[in-house]
Every structure is written in structure tokens, then in C-alpha cells.
C-alpha positions as CSV (number, residue, x, y, z in Angstrom):
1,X,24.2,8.9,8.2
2,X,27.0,6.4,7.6
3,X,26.9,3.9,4.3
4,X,27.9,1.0,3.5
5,X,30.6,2.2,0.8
6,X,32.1,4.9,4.2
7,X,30.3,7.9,2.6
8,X,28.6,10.3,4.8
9,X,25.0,12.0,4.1
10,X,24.0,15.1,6.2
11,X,20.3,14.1,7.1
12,X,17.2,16.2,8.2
13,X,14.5,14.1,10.1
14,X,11.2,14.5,8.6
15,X,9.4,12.0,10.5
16,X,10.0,9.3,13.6
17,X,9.0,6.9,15.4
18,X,10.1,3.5,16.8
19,X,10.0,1.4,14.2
20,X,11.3,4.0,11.9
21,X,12.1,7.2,10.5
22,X,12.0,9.2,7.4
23,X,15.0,11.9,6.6
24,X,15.6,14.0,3.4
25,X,18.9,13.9,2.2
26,X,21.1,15.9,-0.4
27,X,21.7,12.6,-2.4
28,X,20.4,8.8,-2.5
29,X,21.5,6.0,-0.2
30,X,23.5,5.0,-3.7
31,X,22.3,1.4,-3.3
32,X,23.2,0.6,0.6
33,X,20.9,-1.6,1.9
34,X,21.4,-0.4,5.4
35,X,22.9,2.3,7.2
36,X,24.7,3.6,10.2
37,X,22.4,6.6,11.9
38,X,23.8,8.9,14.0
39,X,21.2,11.5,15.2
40,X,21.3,14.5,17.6
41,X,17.7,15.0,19.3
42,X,16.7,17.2,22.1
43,X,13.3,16.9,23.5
44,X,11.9,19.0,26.8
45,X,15.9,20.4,27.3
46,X,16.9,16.7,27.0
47,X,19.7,16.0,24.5
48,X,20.6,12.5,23.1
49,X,22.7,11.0,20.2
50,X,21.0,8.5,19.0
51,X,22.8,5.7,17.3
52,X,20.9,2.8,15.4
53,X,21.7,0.5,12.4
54,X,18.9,0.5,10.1
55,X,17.5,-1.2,6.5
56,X,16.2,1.1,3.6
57,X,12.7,0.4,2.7
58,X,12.6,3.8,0.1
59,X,14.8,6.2,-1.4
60,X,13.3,8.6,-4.1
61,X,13.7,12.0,-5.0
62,X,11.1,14.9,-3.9
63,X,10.0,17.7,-5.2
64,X,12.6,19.5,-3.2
65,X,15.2,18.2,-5.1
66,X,16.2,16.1,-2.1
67,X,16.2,12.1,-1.5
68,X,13.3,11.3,0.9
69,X,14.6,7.9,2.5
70,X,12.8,5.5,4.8
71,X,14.6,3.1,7.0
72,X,13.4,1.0,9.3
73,X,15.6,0.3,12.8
74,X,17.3,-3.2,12.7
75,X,19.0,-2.4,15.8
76,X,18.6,0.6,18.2
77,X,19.2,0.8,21.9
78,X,16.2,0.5,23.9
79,X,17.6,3.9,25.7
80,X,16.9,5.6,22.5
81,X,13.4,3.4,21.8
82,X,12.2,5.5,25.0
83,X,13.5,8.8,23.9
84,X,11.8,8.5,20.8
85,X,8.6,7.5,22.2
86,X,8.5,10.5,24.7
87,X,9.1,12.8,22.0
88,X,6.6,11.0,19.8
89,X,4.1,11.0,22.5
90,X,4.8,15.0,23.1
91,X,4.2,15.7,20.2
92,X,1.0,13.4,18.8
């Protein structure tokens, strides 16, 4: 995950869907109000990098120690909508 100020945060997905997903993260968003998301997913052998530009709607620290941070998807292609919702759909 790409911010505003260049930096780059290593992400684990906790969560998806197609309106948004939820990632933990070794530090906070440090006060970007969106992001650049660049995500490697395999579903059913199927590999796909998806790439979306999304809006923080939470960033706080867990009881892991790590940032939990929700965004929402302000722009996503709808390619990777339909990934997402097979994998979702998989898996529910």
C-alpha cells in the first residue's frame, strides 16, 4: 500500500469485499486520507493484482500491536470488482 507522502506499508488482508477491505499493517496510514492499493490475490489457481485507489474510513491499533485500517474503494477496475466477488462468494 502506497501513501500519500510516497511511503510504502506491507499489508495483510483481514477482510474484503467490494465496497471495501480491511488490512493490518505494521504502522498507521500517518494521516493519508487515501491510498494506492496494490494487492496480490489468488482464488481457485487464479492469480490477479489488484490495483484500486481507496479512502480511509479507520486506522487504529489492535491488540496485535498492528494498525487495523479500513478503506473503502474510490476507484477499482470492475475486472477486479468480479474477482473479488468470486472469491467472496467462495468463500461465504
Amino acid at each position: 500500500m502506497q501513501l500519500m507522502n510516497g511511503a510504502y506499508l506491507p499489508i495483510h488482508c483481514t477482510h474484503i469485499s467490494n465496497k471495501y477491505i480491511e488490512v493490518e499493517a505494521p504502522q498507521g496510514i500517518s494521516g493519508s486520507k487515501k491510498v494506492k492499493l496494490e494487492l496480490d490475490a489468488i482464488h481457485e489457481g487464479n492469480t490477479r493484482s489488484i490495483k484500486a485507489i481507496c479512502a480511509a474510513d479507520l486506522d487504529v491499533l489492535n491488540e496485535h500491536d498492528k494498525h487495523y485500517i479500513k478503506l473503502h474503494f474510490e476507484r477499482i477496475s470492475d475486472e477486479d470488482v468480479r474477482f473479488i466477488e468470486q472469491f467472496v462468494e467462495a468463500h461465504t
